[in-house]
N, C-alpha and C positions, 0 to 999 in steps of 0.2 A: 608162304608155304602152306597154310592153313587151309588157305584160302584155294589153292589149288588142289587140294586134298578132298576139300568139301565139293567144291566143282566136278573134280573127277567123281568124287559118287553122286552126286548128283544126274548127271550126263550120264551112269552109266547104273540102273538100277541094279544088275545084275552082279557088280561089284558089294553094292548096300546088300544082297541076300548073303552074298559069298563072308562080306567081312562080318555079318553077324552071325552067321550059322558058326564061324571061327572062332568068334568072340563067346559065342557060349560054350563053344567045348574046350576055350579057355579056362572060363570060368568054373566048366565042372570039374574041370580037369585040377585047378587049384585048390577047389573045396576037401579032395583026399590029401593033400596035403600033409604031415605032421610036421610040429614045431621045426624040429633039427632037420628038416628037410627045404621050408618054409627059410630057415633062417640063414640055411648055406647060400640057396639062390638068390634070398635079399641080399644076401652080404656081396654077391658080386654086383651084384644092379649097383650099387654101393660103391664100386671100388668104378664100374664101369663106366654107370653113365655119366658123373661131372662129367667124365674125359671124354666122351660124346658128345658130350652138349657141350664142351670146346673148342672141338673140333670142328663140329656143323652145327653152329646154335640155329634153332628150327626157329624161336620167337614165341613159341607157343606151348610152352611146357612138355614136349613130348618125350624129353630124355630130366629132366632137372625145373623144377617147380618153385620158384623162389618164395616165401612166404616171410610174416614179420616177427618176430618174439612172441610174447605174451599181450601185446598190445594189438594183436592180429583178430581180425574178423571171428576167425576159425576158432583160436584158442577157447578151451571151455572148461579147460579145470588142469589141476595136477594131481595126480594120483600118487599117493604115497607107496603103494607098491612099483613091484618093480615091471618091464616090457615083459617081460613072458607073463606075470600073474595076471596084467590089465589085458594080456592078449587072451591068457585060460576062460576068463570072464567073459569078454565079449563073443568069446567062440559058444559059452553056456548059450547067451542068450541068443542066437542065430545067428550070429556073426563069422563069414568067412575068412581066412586068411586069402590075403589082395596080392599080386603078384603083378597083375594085368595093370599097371598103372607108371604113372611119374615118381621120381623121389623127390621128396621134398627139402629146401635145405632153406630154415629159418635165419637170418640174420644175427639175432641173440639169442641168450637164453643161458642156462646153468650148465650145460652138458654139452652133446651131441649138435652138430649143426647139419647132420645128414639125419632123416624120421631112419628112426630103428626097425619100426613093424607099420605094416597096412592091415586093416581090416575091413570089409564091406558087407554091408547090411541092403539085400535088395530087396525093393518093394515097388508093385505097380508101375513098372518100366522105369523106375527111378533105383538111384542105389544112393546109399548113405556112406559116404567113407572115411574112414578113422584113421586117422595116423599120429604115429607115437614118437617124443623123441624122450632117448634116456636122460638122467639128470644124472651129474656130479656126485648128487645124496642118495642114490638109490630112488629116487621118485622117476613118477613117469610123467613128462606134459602131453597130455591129450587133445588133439585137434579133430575140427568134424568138417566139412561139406557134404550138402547132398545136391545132384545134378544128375541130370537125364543117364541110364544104366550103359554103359557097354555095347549091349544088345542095339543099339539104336544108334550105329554109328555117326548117323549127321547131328542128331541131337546132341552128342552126348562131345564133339568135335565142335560143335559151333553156338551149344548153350549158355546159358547163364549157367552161375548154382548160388545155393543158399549158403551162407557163411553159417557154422557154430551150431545146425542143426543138432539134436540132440534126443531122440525119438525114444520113450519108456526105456525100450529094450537096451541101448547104451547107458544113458541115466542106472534104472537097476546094478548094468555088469560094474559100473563106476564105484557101487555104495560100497 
């Protein structure tokens, strides 16, 4: 399915301008955001997509992202606060609330097996994305990837990414 996804924009450049002009007014569209607004529409992506991604598993993360515990590429730390403060932080440091994306659901871990919050950090046609699952104790496990942005839908569809990136501006909102 991916694979025909990327083909059709490919074949059709006119699609690649259409789905990124979309993808950004996505994106700005998510950055006015607030928390309790942010956290209702998570919560249905949440309740939604497993059941999506049951129904028509795509193979390629487009509804449900499977990831590993703590032993994962991504994992980069746990934060002793909790999702909304690790979220207040990283929103300090330029970080937007991510809506535009997969949910992720780790295998183990102390809490949550669905990520609580998305956050993404963009730079230079790339974006950095953060995702949070609650813990049992009140902490928060913090995950990173960065991979080609949104805006760039073949890249960003048919890329690699970096595991555990972790760029100042996160690091800081972490301390």
């Amino acid at each position: 399915m991916l694979q025909v996804t990327v083909t059709g924009l490919l074949e059709n450049p006119e699609l690649v301008i259409l789905v990124g002009l979309l993808m950004r007014a996505g994106l700005a569209w998510q950055r006015e955001l607030s928390w309790y607004e942010y956290r209702t529409l998570h919560g249905l992506k949440r309740m939604l997509f497993p059941t999506l991604d049951r129904v028509e598993p795509m193979g390629f993360g487009l509804f449900v992202t499977e990831k590993g515990g703590r032993t994962d590429g991504e994992y980069i730390v746990t934060a002793s606060n909790s999702v909304r403060e690790v979220v207040s932080g990283l929103r300090s440091e330029g970080g937007s609330l991510h809506l535009l994306s997969s949910i992720k659901r780790r295998s183990s871990g102390r809490g949550d097996t669905l990520s609580r919050a998305h956050v993404v950090f963009t730079h230079e046609g790339e974006q950095t994305e953060v995702y949070l699952f609650a813990n049992d104790d009140g902490s928060t496990d913090v995950y990173t990837h960065k991979e080609a942005s949104v805006t760039r839908p073949n890249d960003h569809l048919e890329g690699a990414y970096e595991d555990g990136v972790t760029p100042d501006r996160i690091t800081s909102a972490l301390e």
